[in-house]
C-alpha positions in Angstrom: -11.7 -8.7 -6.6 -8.0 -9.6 -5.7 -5.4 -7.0 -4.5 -2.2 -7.3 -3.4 -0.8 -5.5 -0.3 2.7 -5.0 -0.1 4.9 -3.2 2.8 8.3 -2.3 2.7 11.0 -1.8 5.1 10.9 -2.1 8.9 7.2 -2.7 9.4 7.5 -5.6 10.8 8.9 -3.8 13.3 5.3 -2.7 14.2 4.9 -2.1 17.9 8.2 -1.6 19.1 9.9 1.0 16.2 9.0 4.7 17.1 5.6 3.7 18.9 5.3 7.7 19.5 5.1 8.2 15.6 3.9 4.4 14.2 1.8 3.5 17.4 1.7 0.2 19.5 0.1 -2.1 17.2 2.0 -4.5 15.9 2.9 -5.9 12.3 0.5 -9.2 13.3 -2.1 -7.1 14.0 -2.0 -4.7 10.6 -2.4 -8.0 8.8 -5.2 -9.0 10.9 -7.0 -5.8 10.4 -6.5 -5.8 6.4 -7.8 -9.1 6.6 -10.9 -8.5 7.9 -11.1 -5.3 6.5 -10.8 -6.4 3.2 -13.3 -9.1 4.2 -16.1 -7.0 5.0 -15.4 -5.2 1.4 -15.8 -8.0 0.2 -12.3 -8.4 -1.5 -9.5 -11.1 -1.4 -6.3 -9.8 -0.3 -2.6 -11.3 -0.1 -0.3 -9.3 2.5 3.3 -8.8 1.2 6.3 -7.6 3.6 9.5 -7.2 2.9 13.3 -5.4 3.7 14.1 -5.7 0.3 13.5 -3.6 -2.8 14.0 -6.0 -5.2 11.5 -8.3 -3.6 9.0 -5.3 -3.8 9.7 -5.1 -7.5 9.5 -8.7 -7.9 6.1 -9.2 -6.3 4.5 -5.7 -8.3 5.8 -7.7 -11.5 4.0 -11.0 -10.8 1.4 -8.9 -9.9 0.4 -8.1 -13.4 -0.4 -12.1 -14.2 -1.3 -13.6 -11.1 -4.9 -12.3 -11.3 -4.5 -9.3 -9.3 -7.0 -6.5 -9.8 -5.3 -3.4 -7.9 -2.0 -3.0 -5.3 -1.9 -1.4 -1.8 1.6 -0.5 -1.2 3.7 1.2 1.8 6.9 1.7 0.7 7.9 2.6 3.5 11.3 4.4 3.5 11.5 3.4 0.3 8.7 5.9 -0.9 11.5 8.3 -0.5 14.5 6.6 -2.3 13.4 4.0 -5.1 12.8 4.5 -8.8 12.5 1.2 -9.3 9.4 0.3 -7.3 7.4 3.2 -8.9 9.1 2.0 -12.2 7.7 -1.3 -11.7 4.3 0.2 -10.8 4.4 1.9 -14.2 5.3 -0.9 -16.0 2.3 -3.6 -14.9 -0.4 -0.8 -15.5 -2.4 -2.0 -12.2 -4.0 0.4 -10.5 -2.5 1.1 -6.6 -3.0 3.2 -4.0 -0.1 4.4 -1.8 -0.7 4.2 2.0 1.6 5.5 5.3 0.9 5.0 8.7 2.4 8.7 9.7 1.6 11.8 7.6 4.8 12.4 5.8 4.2 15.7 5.0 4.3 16.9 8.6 7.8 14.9 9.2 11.2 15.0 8.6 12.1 17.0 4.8 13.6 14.4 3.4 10.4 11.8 4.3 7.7 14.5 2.4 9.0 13.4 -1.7 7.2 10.3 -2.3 8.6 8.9 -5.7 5.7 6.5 -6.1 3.0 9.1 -5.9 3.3 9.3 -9.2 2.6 6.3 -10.1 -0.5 5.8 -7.7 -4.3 6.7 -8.3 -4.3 7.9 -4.9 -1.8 8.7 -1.3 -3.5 8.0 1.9 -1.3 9.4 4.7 -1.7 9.7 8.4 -4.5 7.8 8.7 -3.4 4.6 10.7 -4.2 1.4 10.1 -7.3 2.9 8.4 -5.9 4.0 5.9 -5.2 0.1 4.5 -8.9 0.4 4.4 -9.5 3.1 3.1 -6.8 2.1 0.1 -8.7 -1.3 -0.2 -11.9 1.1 -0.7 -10.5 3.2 -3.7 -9.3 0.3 -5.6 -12.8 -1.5 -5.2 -14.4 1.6 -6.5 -11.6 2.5 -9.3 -11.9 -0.9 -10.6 -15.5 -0.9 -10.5 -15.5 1.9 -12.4 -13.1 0.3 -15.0 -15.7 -2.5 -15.4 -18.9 0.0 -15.7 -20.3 0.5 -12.1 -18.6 1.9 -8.8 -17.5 5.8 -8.8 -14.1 7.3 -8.1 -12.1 7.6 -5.5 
């Protein structure tokens, strides 16, 4: 199984941007723990980052031929602002699970509408770095599913 995990803007800024609401781990350090995460599941995963939306929308799209089985995506602050990443989402058909460091239902208004929700099997929030696994963990057992074993998420 392949996924692709994408994040969005300012978490490369991991371990020095609001360490009170994001922590002290760095960005390095995420990718490291996906890795090996992803590792012990026993699926391949490519780590995506990215200021840019259009980037975002660019990788979901090659997404769809490259071999890709499912998408972990952080939006970031552009869960709460783009129509075209959930669009894109949509569009490709692959299943993905949403993920954020912080529960965003316990923060600022403006942070709780996620516009990619919608367009996700699943929102794991609040969980930490965890919840990368957890995402890689739903996707393994959605797409098993799809293929005839595994159970939901």
């Amino acid at each position: 199984m392949n996924i692709l995990v994408i994040n969005g803007p300012n978490l490369n800024l991991l371990g020095i941007r609001e360490p009170a609401v994001y922590g002290s781990r760095t960005y390095a350090e995420l990718c490291q723990y996906v890795h090996q995460a992803c590792k012990e599941l026993g699926i391949a995963c490519r780590i995506c980052q990215s200021n840019h939306e259009g980037q975002i929308v660019d990788w979901i799209q090659a997404a769809y031929a490259d071999g890709t089985d499912g998408i972990v995506i952080n939006p970031a602050a552009y869960t709460h602002t783009s129509i075209a990443i959930p669009d894109a989402l949509k569009a490709v058909g692959l299943p993905a699970v949403e993920v954020h460091l912080s529960d965003i239902a316990t923060r600022e208004a403006y942070r709780r509408v996620s516009y990619t929700t919608e367009a996700c099997i699943r929102t794991i929030c609040g969980k930490g770095f965890e919840g990368y696994r957890l995402a890689a963990e739903c996707l393994r057992e959605h797409v098993g599913k799809r293929a005839g074993g595994g159970i939901p998420c």
